[in-house]
C-alpha positions in Angstrom: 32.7 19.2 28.5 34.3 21.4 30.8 32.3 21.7 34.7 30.2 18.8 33.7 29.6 16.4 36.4 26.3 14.2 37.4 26.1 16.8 40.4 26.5 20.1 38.3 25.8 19.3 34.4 27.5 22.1 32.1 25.1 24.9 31.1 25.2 25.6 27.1 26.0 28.8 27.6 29.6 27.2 29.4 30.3 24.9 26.3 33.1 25.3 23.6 31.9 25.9 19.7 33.3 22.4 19.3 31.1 20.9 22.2 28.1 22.8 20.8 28.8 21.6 17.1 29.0 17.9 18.1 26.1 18.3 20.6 24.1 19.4 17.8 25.6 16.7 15.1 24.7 14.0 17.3 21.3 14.9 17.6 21.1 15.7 13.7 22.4 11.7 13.3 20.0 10.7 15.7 17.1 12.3 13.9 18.4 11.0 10.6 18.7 7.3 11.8 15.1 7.8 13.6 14.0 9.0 10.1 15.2 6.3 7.6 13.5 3.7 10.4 10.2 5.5 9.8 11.2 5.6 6.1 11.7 1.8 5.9 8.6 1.2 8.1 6.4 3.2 5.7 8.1 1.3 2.8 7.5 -1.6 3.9 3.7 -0.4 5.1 3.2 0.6 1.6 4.3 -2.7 0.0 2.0 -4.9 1.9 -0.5 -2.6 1.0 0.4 -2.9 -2.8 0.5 -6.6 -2.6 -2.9 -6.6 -1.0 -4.4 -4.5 -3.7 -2.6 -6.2 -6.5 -4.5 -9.6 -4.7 -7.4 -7.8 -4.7 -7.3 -6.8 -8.3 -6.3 -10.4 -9.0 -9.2 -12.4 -7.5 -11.9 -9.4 -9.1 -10.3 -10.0 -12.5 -10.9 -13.6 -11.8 -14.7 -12.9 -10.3 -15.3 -10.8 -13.6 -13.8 -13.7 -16.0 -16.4 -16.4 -14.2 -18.8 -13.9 -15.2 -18.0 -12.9 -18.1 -18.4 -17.1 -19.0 -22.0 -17.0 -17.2 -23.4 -14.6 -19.4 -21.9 -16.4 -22.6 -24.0 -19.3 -21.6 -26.8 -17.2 -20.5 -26.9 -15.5 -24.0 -26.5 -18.8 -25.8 -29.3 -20.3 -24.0 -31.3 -16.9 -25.6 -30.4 -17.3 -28.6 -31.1 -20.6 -28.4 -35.1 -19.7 -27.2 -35.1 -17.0 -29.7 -34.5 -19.9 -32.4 -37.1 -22.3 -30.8 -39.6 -19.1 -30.7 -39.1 -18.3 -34.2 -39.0 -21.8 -35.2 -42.4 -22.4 -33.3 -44.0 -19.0 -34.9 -43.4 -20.3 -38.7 -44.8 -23.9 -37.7 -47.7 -22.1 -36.5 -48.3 -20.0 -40.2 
């Protein structure tokens, strides 16, 4: 840039169209390449958090499946004493 020194920078107003247009790519590229990082961050941000829910969903599925197998037994066991109290009523006719 023409006039620019650490002493006396160049005023905009004293650069060329071409100075201007490359000032002003520059800071376009810098602002893309600052973007993609924060695109790649979140990415990555919203990954972890995906794999955390999908371990989430994992060990309730597993939680509801031991359950699910508790109450089979639970119900077994009642239909087991349902039998037993049925059994015991006609013994007692």
């Amino acid at each position: 840039m023409k006039g620019d020194t650490p002493i006396a920078p160049a005023t905009i107003d004293q650069w060329t169209d071409a100075e201007l247009d490359a000032f002003l790519t520059e800071k376009r590229e810098r602002r893309l390449r600052a973007f993609k990082i924060y695109e790649e961050a979140e990415a990555e941000r919203k990954e972890t958090r995906n794999q955390k829910l999908a371990q989430m969903l994992t060990k309730q599925c597993e939680m509801f499946r031991k359950e699910l197998a508790q109450l089979d037994r639970v119900l077994e066991k009642l239909e087991n004493r349902a039998l037993k109290i049925r059994a015991t009523k006609i013994e007692m006719e």
